[in-house]
C-alpha positions as a Markdown table, in Angstrom:
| # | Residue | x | y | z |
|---|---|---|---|---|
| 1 | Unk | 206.5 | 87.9 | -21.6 |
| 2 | Unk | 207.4 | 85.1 | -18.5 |
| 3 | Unk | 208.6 | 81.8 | -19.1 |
| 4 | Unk | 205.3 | 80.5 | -18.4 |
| 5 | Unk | 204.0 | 81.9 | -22.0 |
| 6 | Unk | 205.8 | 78.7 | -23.6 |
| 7 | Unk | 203.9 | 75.8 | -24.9 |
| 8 | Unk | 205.8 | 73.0 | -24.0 |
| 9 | Unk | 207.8 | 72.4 | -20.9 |
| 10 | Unk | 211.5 | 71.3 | -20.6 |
| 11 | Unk | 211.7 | 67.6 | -21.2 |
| 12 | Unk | 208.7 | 67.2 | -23.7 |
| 13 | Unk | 208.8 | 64.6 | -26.6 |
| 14 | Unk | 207.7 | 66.7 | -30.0 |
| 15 | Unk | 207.5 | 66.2 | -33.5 |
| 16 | Unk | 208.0 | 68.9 | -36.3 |
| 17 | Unk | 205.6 | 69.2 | -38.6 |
| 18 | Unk | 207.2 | 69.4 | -42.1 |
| 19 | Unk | 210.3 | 67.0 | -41.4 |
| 20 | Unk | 209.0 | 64.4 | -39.3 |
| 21 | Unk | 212.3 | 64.8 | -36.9 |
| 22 | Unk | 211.5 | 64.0 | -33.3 |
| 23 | Unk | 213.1 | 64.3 | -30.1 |
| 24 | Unk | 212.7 | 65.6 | -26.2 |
| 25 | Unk | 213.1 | 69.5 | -25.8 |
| 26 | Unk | 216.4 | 70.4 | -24.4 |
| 27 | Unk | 216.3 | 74.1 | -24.1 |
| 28 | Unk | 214.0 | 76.6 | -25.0 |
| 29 | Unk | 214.6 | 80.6 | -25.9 |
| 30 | Unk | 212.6 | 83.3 | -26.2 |
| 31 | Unk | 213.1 | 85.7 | -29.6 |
| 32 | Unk | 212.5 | 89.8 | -29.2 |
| 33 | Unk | 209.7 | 89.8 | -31.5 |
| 34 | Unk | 207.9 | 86.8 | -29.5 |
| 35 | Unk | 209.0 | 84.0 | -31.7 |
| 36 | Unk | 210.0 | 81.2 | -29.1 |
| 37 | Unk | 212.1 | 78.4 | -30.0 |
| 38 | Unk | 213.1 | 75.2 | -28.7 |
| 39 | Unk | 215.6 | 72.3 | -29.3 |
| 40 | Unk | 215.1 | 69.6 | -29.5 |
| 41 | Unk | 217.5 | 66.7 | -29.1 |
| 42 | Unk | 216.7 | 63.4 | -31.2 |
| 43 | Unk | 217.3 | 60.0 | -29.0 |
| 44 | Unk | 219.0 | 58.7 | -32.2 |
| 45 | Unk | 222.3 | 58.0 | -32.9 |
| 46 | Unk | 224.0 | 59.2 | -36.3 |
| 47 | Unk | 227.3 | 56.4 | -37.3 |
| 48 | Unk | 227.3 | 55.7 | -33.3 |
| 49 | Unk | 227.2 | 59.4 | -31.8 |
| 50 | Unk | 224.4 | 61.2 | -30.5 |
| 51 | Unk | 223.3 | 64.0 | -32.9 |
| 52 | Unk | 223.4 | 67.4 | -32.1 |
| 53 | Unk | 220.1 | 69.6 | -31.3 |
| 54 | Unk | 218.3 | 71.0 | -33.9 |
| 55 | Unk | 216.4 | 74.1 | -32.9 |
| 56 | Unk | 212.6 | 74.6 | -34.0 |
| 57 | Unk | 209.8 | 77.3 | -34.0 |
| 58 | Unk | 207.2 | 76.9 | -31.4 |
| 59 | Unk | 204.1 | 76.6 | -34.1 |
| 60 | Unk | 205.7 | 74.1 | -36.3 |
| 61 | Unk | 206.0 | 71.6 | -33.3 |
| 62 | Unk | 203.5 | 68.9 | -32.2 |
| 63 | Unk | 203.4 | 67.6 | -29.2 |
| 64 | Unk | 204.1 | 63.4 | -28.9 |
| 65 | Unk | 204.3 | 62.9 | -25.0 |
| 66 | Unk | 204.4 | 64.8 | -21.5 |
| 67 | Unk | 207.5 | 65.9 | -20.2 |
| 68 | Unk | 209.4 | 62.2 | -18.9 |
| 69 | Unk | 212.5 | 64.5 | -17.4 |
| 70 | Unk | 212.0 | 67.0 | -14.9 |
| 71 | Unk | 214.9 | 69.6 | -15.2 |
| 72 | Unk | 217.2 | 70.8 | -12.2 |
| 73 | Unk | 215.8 | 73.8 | -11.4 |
| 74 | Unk | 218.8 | 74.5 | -9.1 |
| 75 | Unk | 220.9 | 76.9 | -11.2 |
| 76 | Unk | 224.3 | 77.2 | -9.5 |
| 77 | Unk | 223.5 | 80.6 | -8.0 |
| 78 | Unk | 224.9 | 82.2 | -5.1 |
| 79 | Unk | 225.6 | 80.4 | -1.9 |
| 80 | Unk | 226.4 | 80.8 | 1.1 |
| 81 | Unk | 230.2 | 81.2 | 1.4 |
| 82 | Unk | 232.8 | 80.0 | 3.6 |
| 83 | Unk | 233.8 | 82.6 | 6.1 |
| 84 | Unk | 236.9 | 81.2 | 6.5 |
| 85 | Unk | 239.7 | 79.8 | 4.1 |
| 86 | Unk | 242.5 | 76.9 | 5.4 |
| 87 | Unk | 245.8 | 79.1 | 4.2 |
């Protein structure tokens, strides 16, 4: 399976099905037995504080709008290194 085999993209606005909670998908994983999940991170705030993400199956989520976020795709990866250091 490739990343591409997930419904909804990074930054997506959902809604679950049986509890109503709704928020914008903040990371996604994929299970062994081809169960993907997402969470999904309410813009609510619970006594002042943003809430923490509450992870979801893929079938139980609807989708509410298109991806307003597009994600950093640059990862931190290797670099070019300095040659050189200043010691």
């Amino acid at each position: 399976m490739t990343p591409t085999d997930f419904k909804f993209d990074l930054g997506t606005k959902v809604k679950e099905r049986i509890t109503g909670y709704t928020g914008i998908i903040i990371a996604r994983s994929q299970w062994i037995y081809n169960c993907n999940t997402y969470g999904v991170k309410s813009s609510e705030l619970k006594d002042g504080k943003p809430m923490e993400a509450v992870f979801f199956d893929e079938p139980s989520l609807d989708l509410v709008e298109p991806p307003s976020v597009t994600p950093k795709r640059n990862t931190g990866g290797p670099t070019q290194a300095i040659p050189q250091t200043n010691r």
